[in-house]
Wavefront OBJ file of the C-alpha trace (Angstrom):
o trace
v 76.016 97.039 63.711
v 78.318 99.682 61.630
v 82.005 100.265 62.643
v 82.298 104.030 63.729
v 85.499 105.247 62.659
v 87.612 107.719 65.062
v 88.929 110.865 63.982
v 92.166 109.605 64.272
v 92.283 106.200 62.527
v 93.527 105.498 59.628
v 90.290 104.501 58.067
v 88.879 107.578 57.590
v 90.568 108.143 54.573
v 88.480 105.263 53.439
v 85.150 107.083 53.788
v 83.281 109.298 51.458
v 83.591 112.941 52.186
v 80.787 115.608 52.893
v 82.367 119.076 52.992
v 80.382 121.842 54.627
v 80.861 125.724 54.756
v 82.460 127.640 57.528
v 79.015 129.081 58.740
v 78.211 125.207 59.800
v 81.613 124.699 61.436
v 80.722 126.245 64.731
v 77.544 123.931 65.115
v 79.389 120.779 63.990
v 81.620 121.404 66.454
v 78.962 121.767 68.977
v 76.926 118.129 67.797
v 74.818 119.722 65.761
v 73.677 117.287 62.994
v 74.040 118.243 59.715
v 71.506 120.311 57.490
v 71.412 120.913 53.926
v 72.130 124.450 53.529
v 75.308 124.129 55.386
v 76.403 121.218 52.930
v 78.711 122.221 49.707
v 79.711 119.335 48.497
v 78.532 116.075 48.569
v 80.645 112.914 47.171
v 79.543 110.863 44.652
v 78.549 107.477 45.290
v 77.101 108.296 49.065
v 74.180 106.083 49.407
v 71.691 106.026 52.258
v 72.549 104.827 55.648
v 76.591 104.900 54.794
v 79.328 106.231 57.042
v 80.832 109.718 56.254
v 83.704 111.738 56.845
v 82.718 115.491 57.251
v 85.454 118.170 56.104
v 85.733 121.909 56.356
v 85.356 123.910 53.363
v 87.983 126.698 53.987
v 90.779 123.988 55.228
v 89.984 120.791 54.510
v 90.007 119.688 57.970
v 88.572 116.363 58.906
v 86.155 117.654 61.703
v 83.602 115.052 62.199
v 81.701 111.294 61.251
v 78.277 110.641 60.241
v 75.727 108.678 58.845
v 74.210 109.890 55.575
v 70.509 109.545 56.055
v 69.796 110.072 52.264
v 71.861 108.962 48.694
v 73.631 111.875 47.461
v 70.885 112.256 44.492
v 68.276 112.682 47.127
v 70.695 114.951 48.609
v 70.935 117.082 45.586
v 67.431 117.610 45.258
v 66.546 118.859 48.964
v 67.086 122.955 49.685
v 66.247 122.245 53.606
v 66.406 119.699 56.236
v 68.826 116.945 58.354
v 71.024 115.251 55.628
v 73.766 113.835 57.961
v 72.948 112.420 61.630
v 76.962 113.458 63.306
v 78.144 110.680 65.473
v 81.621 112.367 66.464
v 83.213 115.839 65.714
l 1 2 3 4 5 6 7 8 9 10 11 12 13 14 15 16 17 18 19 20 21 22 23 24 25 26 27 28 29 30 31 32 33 34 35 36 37 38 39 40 41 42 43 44 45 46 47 48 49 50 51 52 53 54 55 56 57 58 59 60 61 62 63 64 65 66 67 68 69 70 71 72 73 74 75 76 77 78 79 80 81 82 83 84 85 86 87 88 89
């Protein structure tokens, strides 16, 4: 089993970031999982199955945890579908 991060902890600053725009904000916020059009920015080094931290483009806002469901090279290569499964926003 994977430790889940809060919001709040310290450890967050730990975790690999996936920053999405503000059109994706609004269904982040409402547990929406994560889709690859919404996704700007992915961190290098984010392999499959890892924890991530998920950050607003426009303020760089910590706004939710996930687990990538593909390396950030698959990631790259996808225009569509669920890249990050959110576990708390």
């Amino acid at each position: 089993m994977k430790y889940i991060p809060h919001l709040k902890s310290q450890e967050i600053k730990e975790l690999k970031k996936i920053t999405i725009d503000k059109g994706a904000v609004p269904f982040l916020l409402k547990g929406a999982d994560m889709m690859r059009p919404g996704i700007v920015c992915i961190e290098n080094g984010i392999k499959e199955g890892e924890v991530v931290l998920i950050v607003d483009e426009v303020k760089g806002l910590s706004i939710g945890i996930g687990i990538s469901l593909y390396s950030k090279e698959e990631s790259d290569a996808m225009t569509s579908g669920k890249i990050i499964q959110t576990l708390h926003y």
